[in-house]
N, C-alpha and C positions, 0 to 999 in steps of 0.2 A: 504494500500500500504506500504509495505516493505522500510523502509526507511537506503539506504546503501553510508556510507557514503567516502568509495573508488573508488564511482565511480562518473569519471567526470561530472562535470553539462556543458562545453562547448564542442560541437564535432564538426568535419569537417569533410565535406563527400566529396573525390572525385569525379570528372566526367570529361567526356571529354571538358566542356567548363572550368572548372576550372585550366585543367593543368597548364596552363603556369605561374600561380599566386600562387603554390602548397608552393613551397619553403619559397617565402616570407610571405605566409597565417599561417603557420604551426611554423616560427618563430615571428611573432607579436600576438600568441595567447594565451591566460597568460598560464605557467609553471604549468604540470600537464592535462594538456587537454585533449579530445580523436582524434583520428584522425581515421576514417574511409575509407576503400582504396576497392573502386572498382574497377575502369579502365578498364569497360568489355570491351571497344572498342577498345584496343590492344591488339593482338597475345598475346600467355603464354610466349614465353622467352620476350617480350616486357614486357609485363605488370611485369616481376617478374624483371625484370633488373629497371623496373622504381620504384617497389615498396621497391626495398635494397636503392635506392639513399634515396626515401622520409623518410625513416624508420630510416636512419641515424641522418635524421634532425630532426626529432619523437622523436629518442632517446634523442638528445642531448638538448632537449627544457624541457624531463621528462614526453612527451606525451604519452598516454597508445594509442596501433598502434592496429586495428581489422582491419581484413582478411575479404572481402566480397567473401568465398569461402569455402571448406568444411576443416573439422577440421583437417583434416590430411594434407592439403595443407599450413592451418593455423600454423600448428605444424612444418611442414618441413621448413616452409620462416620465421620462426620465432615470429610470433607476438602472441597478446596477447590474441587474442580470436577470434570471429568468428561474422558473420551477414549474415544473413538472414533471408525466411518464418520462422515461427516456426520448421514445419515440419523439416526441411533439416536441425535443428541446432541438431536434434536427432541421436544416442544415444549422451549424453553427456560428454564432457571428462572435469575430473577435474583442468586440466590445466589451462582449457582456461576460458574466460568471453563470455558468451553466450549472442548476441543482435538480439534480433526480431523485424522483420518488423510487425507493426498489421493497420487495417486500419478499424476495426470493433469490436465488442465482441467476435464473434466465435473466429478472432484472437489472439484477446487477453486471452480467455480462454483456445489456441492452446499452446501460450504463459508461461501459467499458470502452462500447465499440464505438459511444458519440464524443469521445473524449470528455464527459463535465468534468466538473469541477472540483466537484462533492457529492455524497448522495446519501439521502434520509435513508435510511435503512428501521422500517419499524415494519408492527407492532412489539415493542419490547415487553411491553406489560401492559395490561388491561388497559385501555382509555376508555374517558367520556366519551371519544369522536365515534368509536365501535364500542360499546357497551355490549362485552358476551363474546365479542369476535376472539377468535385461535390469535394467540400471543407466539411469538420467537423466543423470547427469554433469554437469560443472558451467555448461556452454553453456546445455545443456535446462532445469536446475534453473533457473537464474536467469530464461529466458525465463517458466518456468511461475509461478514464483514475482510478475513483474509485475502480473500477474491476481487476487491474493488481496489480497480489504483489508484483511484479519487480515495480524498478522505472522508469517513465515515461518519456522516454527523447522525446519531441514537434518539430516536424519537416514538412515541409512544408511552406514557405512563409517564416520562420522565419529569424529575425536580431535581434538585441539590443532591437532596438524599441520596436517590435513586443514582445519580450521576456518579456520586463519591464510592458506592460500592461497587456498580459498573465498573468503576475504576477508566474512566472512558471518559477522553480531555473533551472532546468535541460535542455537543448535546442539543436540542430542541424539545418547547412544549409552547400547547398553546394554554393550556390551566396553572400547568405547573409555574409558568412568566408570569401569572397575573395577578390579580386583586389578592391581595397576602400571602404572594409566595415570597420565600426566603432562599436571598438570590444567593451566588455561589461567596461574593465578599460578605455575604451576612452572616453564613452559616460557619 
């Protein structure tokens, strides 16, 4: 595994239950972080008028900001890169920071073969997003995780906690970053 060291090891991923906790998540989270913005659950002038306010605050914290949307939408709204399947992050443009979703090998050799950047590799542990869905855990995760020359950012279930005994630098959540979570410098 590719070890790069521009790219953040703490991310935050929007969603609609996290909105309202976005602002303050995104400034209490150490300088330089990633911030991840989907908000599929609002209209496009919605979602693009919510994602100039959060990106503002993105900036101003030194957060690197990715677009859960295609590269050219990524390009137009300004941010720093892109996420999604593998597949959809293709072809690739040099601008931007490419992040994959993987949740298996084929993924992640999906992964492999578009060159990103980085790639989410979950479910690690139960989440809110799938309540009930089959978890990886932390055995699986790190077997699946060997195979990716991007670096591995763990996602699903994760927080502080979860992160420290993962024992795993690079991490993302979207409950875990918000409204009373305890970030990695608090704990």
């Amino acid at each position: 595994m590719r070890q790069d060291q521009s790219l953040p090891n703490l991310w935050l991923i929007s969603d609609a239950r996290n909105d309202a906790v976005l602002e303050d998540a995104l400034r209490r989270m150490p300088r330089g972080s990633g911030f991840i913005y989907r908000h599929y659950h609002l209209d496009e002038e919605k979602r693009y008028a919510r994602f100039r306010k959060l990106r503002r605050i993105a900036r101003a914290c030194n957060h690197t900001v990715v677009l859960a949307d295609s590269a050219l939408t990524a390009t137009d709204w300004g941010a720093d890169g892109i996420y999604g399947a593998p597949k959809s992050l293709w072809p690739r443009r040099r601008e931007l920071l490419h992040l994959a979703t993987a949740h298996n090998l084929r993924e992640i050799g999906e992964a492999n073969l578009i060159g990103s950047d980085g790639v989410l590799l979950s479910p690690i542990f139960s989440t809110n997003s799938h309540p009930g869905g089959q978890v990886l855990g932390p055995v699986r995760f790190k077997a699946l995780a060997r195979y990716s020359r991007a670096p591995v950012i763990a996602l699903g279930g994760m927080d502080a906690r979860r992160a420290r005994a993962l024992d795993w630098p690079r991490w993302a959540a979207i409950d875990g970053l918000s409204k009373g979570a305890v970030y990695p410098a608090d704990a």
